[in-house]
C-alpha positions in Angstrom: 89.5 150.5 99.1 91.8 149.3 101.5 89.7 146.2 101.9 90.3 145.4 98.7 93.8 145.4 98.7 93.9 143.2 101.6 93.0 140.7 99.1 95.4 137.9 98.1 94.2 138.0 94.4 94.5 141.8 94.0 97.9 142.0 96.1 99.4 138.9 93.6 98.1 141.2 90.3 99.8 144.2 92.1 103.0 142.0 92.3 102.6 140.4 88.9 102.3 144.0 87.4 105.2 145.3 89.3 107.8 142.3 88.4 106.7 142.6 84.9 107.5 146.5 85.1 111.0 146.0 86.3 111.1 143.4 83.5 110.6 145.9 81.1 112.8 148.4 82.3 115.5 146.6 80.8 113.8 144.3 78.4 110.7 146.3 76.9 109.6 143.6 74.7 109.0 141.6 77.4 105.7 143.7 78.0 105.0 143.3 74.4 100.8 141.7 74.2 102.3 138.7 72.0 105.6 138.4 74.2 102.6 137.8 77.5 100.4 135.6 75.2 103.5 133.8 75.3 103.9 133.8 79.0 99.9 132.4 79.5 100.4 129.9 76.9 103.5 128.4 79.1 102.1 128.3 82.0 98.5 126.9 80.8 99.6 123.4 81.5 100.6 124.5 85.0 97.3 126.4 85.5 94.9 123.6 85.0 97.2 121.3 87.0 97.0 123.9 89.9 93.2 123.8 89.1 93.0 120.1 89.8 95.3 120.1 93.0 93.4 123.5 94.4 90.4 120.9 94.1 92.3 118.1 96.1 93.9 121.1 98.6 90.5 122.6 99.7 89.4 118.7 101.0 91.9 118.9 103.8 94.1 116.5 101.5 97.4 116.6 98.6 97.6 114.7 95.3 101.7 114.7 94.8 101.0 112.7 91.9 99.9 115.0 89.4 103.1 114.9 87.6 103.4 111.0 87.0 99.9 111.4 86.3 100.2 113.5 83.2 103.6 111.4 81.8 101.0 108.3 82.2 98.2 109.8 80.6 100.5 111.3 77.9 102.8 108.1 77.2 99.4 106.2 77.1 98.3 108.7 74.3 101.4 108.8 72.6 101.7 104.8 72.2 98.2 104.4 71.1 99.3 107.3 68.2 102.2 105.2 67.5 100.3 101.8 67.2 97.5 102.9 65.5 97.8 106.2 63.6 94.2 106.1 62.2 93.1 107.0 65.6 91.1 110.3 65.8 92.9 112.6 68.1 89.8 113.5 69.9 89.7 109.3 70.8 93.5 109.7 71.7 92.7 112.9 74.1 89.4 111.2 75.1 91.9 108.1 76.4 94.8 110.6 78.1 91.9 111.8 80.3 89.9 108.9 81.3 93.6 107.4 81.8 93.5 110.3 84.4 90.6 109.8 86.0 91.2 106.3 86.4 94.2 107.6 87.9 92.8 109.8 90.4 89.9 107.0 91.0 92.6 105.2 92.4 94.3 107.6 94.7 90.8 108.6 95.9 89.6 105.4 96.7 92.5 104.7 98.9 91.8 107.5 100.5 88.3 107.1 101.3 87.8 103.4 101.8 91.5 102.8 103.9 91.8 105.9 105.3 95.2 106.3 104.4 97.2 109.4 104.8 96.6 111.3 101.1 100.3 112.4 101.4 100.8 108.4 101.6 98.9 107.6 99.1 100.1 109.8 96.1 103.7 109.6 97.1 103.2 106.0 96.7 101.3 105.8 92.8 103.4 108.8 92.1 106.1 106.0 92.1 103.8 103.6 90.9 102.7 105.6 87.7 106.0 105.9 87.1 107.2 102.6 87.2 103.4 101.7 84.8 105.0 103.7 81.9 108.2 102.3 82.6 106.5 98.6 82.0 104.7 99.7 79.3 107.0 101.8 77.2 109.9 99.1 78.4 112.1 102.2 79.1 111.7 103.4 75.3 111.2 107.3 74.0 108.2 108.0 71.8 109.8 110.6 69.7 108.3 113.3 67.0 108.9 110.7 64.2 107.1 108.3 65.6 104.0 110.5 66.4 101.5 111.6 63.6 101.1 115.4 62.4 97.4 115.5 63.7 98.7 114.3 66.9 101.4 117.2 67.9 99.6 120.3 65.4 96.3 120.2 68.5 98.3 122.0 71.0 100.2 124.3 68.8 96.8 125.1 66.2 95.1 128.3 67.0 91.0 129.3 67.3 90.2 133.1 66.4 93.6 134.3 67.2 93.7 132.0 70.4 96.3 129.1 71.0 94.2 126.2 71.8 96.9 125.4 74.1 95.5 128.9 75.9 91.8 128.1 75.4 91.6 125.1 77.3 93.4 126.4 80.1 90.2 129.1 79.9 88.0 126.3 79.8 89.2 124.8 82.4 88.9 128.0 84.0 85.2 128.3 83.6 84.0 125.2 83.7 85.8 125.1 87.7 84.5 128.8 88.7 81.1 127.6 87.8 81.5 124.7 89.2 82.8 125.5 92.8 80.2 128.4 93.1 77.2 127.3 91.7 77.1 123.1 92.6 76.3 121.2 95.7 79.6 119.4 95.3 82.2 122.8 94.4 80.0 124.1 98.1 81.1 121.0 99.5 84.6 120.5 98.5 84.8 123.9 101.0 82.8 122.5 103.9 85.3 118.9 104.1 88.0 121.6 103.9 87.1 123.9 106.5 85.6 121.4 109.2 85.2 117.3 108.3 83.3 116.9 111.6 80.7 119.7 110.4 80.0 118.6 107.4 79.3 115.2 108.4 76.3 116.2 110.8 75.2 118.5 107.0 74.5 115.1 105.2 78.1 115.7 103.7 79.8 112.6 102.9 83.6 113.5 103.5 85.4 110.4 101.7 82.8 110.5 98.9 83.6 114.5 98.5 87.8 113.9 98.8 87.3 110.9 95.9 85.4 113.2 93.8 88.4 116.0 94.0 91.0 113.1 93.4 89.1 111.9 90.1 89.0 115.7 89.1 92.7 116.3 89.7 93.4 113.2 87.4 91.4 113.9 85.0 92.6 117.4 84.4 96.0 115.5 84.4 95.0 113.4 82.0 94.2 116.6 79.8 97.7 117.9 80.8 99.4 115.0 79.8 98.2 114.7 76.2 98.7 118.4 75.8 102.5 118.3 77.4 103.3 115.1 75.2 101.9 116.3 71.7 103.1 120.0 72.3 106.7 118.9 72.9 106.4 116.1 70.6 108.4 113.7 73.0 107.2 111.2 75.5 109.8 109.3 78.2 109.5 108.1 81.8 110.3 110.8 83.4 108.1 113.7 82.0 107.5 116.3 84.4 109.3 114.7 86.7 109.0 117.5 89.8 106.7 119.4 88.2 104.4 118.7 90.8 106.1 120.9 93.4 105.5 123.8 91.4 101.9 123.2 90.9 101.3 123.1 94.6 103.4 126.3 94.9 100.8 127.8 92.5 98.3 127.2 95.1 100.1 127.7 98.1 101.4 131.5 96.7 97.4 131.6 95.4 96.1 131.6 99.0 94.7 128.2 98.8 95.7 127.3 102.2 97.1 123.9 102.9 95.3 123.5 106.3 92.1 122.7 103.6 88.6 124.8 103.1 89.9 128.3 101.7 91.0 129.5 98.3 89.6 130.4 94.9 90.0 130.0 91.0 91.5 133.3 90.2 94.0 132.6 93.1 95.0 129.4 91.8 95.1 130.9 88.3 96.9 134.1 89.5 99.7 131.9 91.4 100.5 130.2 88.7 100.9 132.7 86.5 103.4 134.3 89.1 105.5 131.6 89.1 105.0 131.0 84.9 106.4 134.8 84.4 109.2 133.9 87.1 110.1 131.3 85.0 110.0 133.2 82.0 111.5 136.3 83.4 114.7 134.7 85.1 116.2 133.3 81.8 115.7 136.7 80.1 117.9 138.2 82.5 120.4 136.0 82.4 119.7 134.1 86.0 121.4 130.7 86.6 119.3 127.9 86.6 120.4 127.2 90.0 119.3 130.4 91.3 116.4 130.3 89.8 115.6 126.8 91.5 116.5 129.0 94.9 113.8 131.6 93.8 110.8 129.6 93.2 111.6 127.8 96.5 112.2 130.9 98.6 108.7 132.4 97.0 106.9 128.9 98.6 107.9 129.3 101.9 107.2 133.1 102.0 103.7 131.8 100.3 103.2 129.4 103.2 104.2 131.8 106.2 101.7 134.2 105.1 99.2 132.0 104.3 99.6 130.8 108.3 99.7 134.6 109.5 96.7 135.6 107.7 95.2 132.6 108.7 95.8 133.4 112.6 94.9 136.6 112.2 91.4 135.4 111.2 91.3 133.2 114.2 91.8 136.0 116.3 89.2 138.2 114.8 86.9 135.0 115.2 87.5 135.0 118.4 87.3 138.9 119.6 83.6 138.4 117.9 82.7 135.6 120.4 84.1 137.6 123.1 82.1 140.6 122.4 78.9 138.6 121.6 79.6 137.0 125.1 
């Protein structure tokens, strides 16, 4: 039992439950089941970005341009709605995510073939992708007038009681857990991670496996960015602009450790739906923006020193086992 709340996914429920309590001590409604729908359904956007970067994170490597990533696959979207209305908005979604992947083809081929620095790399098309909607919107908003009612109703429809908004996050979530257990590739993104030199000599291609995770984090941007755009009916240069900080927070406070090779789906998931009912929370009780800016800063770094200590610890238990065995 105490095993199992050594756990960082158990210990992050523990403290999700336990914030939401004190919540409700003062706001009950707050616990209400359609008041936390809410909460999921806010942060769903932020969970399949996390999803993507957790991807990119376990290689050994960082894509810090998820954010400009989404506002390019959305304005993309968005235009193409506003030039030509008569578009079916599964050909419009279908465009926001190969706009994505083409995205992420980009950073990961850097990557792999130059062997620049992935930091580098996306801090660099994070600009760029910025300054491409820039060209192509010249500066302009795409505003709700100017977007079709199919186009904005997708993200805000329901399925059996479930926002869609909601399901594809769950999708997502399937689709990855699958994925990372069950094929060569998910096994692999793990094995680049943990040791690059090792998984070379275990027919692993390393750059191959890093430009893989780069194409997935786009193209789960890409997703991201037609849902952000048609569920807030407004598109603009700087969308999400920053937002990518708080989806490598999600990681980081889910365990996925920045030093590459460890972390997990319901990790990923579970930090970002810490900081989603932070950010939900903090308003509701009346907490300045600027503190809560402090907050959500403060919980990174204690995410990343613990993520280091646990990660030392293991080390040393590593290495008592070699001693003994010796």
């Amino acid at each position: 039992m105490m095993a199992l709340f050594k756990l960082r996914e158990v210990q992050l429920v523990a403290v999700i439950i336990a914030m939401i309590g004190l919540i409700a001590i003062r706001f009950p409604s707050f616990v209400e089941p359609s008041s936390l729908g809410n909460v999921f359904n806010d942060t769903s956007i932020l969970i399949i970005l996390a999803l993507g970067q957790m991807v990119v994170i376990l290689t050994k490597c960082v894509d810090l341009s998820t954010a400009a990533t989404l506002a390019l696959c959305g304005m993309v979207a968005a235009m193409l709605n506003n030039l030509y209305p008569d578009l079916p908005v599964a050909l419009l979604l279908l465009a926001a995510i190969l706009t994505g992947a083409l995205a992420g083809a980009v950073n990961g081929l850097l990557v792999w073939k130059l062997d620049i620095p992935p930091i580098v790399v996306t801090l660099g098309t994070m600009t760029i992708y910025r300054g491409i909607i820039f060209l192509i919107s010249d500066g302009k908003w795409i505003n709700a007038h100017e977007m079709t009612d199919g186009f904005k109703a997708l993200p805000r429809a329901s399925l059996l009681g479930v926002p869609v908004l909601s399901l594809a996050a769950i999708i997502v979530i399937v689709i990855m857990a699958i994925a990372l257990k069950r094929l060569a590739t998910g096994r692999a993104f793990f094995a680049v991670g943990g040791n690059p030199h090792a998984a070379v000599y275990t027919g692993i291609d390393v750059g191959k496996t890093r430009f893989i995770a780069f194409v997935i984090s786009g193209t789960l941007s890409g997703l991201a960015g037609y849902l952000w755009i048609a569920r807030y009916a407004v598109a603009y240069v700087d969308i999400a602009l920053g937002f990518e900080l708080d989806v490598v927070a999600a990681c980081v406070i889910g365990g996925v450790s920045i030093a590459g090779g460890i972390g997990s789906v319901a990790g990923a998931v579970l930090g970002s739906l810490f900081l989603g009912t932070i950010k939900n929370a903090l308003p509701v009780i009346n907490i300045s923006p600027f503190w809560q800016l402090a907050i959500s800063g403060s919980v990174i770094i204690l995410a990343v020193a613990f993520n280091a200590r646990a990660e030392r610890r293991k080390g040393r238990v590593i290495l008592k086992k070699a001693e003994v065995a010796a």
